[in-house]
Structure formats: C-alpha cells, structure tokens
N, C-alpha and C positions, 0 to 999 in steps of 0.2 A: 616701689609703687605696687600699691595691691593689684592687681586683676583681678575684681570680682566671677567667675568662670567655673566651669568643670572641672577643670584644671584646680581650680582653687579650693572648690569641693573635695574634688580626688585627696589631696593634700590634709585639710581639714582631717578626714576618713582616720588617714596613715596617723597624724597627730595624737588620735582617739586609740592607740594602743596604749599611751600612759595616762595613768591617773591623777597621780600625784600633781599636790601644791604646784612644785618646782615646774613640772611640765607642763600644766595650764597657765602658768607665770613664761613659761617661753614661748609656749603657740600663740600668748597673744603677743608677745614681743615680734614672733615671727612674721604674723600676720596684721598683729593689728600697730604698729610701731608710733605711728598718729596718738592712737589714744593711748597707749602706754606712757609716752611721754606726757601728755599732758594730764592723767591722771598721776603719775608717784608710784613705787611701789605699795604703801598701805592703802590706796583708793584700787589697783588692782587687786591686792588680797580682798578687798571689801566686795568689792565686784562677785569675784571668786566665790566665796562663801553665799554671796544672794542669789549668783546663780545656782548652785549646789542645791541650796533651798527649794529656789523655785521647779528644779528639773525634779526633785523626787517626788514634791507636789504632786506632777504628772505623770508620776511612777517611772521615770527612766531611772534605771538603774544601770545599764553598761555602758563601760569603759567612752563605745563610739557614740551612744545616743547623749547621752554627760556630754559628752564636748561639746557635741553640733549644737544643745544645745545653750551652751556658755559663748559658742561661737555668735551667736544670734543676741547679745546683750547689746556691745559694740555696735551694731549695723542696723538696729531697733530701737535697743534702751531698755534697763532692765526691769521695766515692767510693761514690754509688749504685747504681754500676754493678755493683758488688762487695757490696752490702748483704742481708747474709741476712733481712733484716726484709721485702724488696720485692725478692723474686727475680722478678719478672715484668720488672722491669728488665733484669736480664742475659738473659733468656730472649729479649727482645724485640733487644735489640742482638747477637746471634746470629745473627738472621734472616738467610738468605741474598738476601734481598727489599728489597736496600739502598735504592732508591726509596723501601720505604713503613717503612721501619724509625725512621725522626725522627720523622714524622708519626705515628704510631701510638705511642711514646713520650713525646712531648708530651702526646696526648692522655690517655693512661692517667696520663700524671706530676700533669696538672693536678686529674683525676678526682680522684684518690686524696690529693692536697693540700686541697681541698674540703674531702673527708671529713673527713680525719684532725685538719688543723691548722684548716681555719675560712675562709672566703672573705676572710678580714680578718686573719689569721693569729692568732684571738683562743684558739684552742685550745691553740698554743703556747706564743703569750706565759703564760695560764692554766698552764701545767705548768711552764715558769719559774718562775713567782711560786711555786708551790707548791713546788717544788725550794727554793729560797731558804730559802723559811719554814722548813719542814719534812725535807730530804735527810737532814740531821746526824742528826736524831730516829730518820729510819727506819733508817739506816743501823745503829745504834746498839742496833735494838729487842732484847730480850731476851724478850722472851714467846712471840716464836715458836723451838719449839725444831728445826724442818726448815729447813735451809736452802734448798730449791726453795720452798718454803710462803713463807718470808722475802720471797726476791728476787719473787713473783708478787703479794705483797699489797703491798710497795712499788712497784714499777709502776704496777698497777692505781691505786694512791693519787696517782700523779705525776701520769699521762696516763690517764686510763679510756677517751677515745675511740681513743687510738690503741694501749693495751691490748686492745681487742678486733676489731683490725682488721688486727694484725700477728700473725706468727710467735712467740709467744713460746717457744716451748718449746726453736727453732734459734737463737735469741737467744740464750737461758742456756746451751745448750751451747756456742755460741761463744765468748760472753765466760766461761763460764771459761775455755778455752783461749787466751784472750788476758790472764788475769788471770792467769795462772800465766807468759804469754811473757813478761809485765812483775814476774815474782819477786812477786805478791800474792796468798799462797797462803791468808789468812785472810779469814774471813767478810768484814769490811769491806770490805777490798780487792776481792774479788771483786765485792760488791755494786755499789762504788760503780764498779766499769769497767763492769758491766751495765749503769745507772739512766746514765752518758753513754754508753754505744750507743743504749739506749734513748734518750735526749732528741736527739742528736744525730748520729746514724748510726753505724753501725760500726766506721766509719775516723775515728773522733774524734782517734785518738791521733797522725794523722797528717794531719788535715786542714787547710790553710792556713787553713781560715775560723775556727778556734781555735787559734791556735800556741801556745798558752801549757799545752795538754794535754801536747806533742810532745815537750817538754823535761820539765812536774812528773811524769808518768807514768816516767820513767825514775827517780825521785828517792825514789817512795814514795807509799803511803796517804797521808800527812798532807800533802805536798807538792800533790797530785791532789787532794784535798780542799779546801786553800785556794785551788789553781786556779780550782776549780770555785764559788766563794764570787766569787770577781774577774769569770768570765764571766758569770755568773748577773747581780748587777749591773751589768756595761757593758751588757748583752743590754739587760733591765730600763732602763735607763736610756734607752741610743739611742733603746727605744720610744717612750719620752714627746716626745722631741724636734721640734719641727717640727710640733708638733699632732698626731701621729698616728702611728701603728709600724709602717703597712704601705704 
C-alpha cells in the first residue's frame, strides 16, 4: 500500500538517479502497482513516453525533475497540466522560477492527492465502486428536470470528497464544450463525458492511461458507456490484486 508522504517523496527523489525505460517501468511498479496492473505493460510505456513529452515541454531536463514529473501522471492524469479541476497546476508550471517550480508541484500534487483520493487511494477506488454500481442509474435519472441540478447531484453522488474540493462549476462548462466536440449533444452524453472528467481528469478522452475512451468516445454515448463499464472493472479489479490497490 502506497503512503502518499515525505517518506514517499524521499523515495520518488532516490528513484530519479535512473533514467532509463526499464527504470521508470519499475518506479511505477514500485510505487504505483494499482495502476500498473490495470494498465499492461504497453499502456505504461504509452504513459512513459507522454510523460517524457509533456515534461520537456516544461523544459525539465534532469534525471530527478523527469521522474517527479511522470511520478505526477498516475496521481493526476496525464494531462494535469491542462486540467480545469486543478488549475493551480498550470499556474505553478508557468512559474518563471524553474528551480523551484517541480518542487513546489510535487508538493501541492501530493497535498491535494491526500485530500481528495485518500493516503491509500481508498477515496477513489470508493468512487469507482460507486460509478460501477450506480453511473447507468444517474445517468439515466429523470426526476431531476435541470440539467446543471442533474450533472451536480451525480458528482456529488460519485465522489463527495472531491466534489467539494474542485472546480465544479469550470468542469460543467467544459465538458459541455467537449460533449458537444465529440457530436453528444443529449443529456446523457453530456453527463456521462462530465462524471469521466470528473473521475478521471479532463483529458480522459485522450489519455494513454485509458485508451479505450480515445477511440468509444468517437463512436457514441452507448459506445462510451460500455467503455466506461470495462475500465471501471479492470480498475476494480487490478485493485484487489496482489493484496492491496495501492
């Protein structure tokens, strides 16, 4: 089980002497064993490489600043950077103060991981399990007849800790604007591209740590719907594996 901590940063640090494939394919084994498993080996090389990407974007170029920040794909999603739920992120990788701009990012990423998902990632998983049970029902509800009223009482139903810790109201403006890029001009459609921003960051639909968005989101609601039935259980699953999901 992880312990998000100092402890676990220290760690991180020591990680960031190697570069290599190989050894960011073991730090996250080491640390991340959850989403290892339920990504595969080629969805974490996928990972790997967008993080690589997106880190020299921001001009990190060493060994320790590279890791911390691939270490932050996992515990974010890998386009945090760009996430209107945690814009303190892009605010922070703006800094022209590139020395203390990782370090101050880790620290706030881990902070705000704590909070939101659980030193155990037991908040998560919890909105998981609850998505599984329950997504189809809320999606579906008819008794609320406001669509903002809709999408804010299913959230809140998904995730309550991290409904009240994020952005929602730049969330729903977004994803409808992304619900409409992907032709899902009706209630469900709409809802259900919010409730995986919501679970999953804003760049779900493009995020290697779930490929299988990237293609049913082009396809349709019901296509995006059974997706989201498939990662819900691998998720779900990998947790259990190995005695533990974090």
């Amino acid at each position: 089980m992880l312990q998000i901590s100092k402890h676990s940063m220290d760690a991180f640090e020591r990680e960031s002497s190697h570069s290599s494939q190989l050894a960011m394919v073991a730090h996250y084994r080491d640390f991340f064993p959850w989403h290892t498993r339920a990504w595969g080996p080629e969805t974490t090389a996928k990972v790997i490489e967008h993080g690589h990407e997106r880190a020299a974007r921001y001009d990190f170029k060493t060994r320790r600043d590279v890791c911390l920040y691939l270490t932050l794909l996992p515990l974010l999603g890998s386009w945090f950077d760009e996430d209107a739920q945690i814009p303190w992120a892009g605010q922070i990788l703006m800094d022209k103060d590139q020395s203390l701009r990782i370090n101050h990012l880790a620290s706030q990423a881990l902070s705000h991981v704590v909070r939101v998902q659980g030193s155990d990632y037991n908040q998560f998983l919890a909105a998981l399990m609850t998505a599984r049970k329950e997504l189809a029902g809320l999606l579906e509800d008819r008794t609320i007849t406001d669509g903002r009223t809709h999408v804010r009482v299913m959230l809140r139903r998904l995730w309550p800790r991290k409904y009240e810790t994020h952005k929602i109201a730049t969330l729903i403006q977004e994803g409808l604007v992304r619900a409409s890029e992907h032709r899902m001009n009706n209630r469900r459609g709409q809802l259900l591209v919010i409730a995986l921003m919501f679970l999953f960051g804003t760049g779900f639909d493009r995020d290697p740590q779930f490929p299988t968005f990237a293609e049913s989101v082009k396809i349709g609601p019901d296509a995006l719907q059974v997706a989201t039935l498939e990662v819900l259980e691998r998720w779900i699953a990998a947790s259990h594996e190995g005695g533990n999901h974090a």
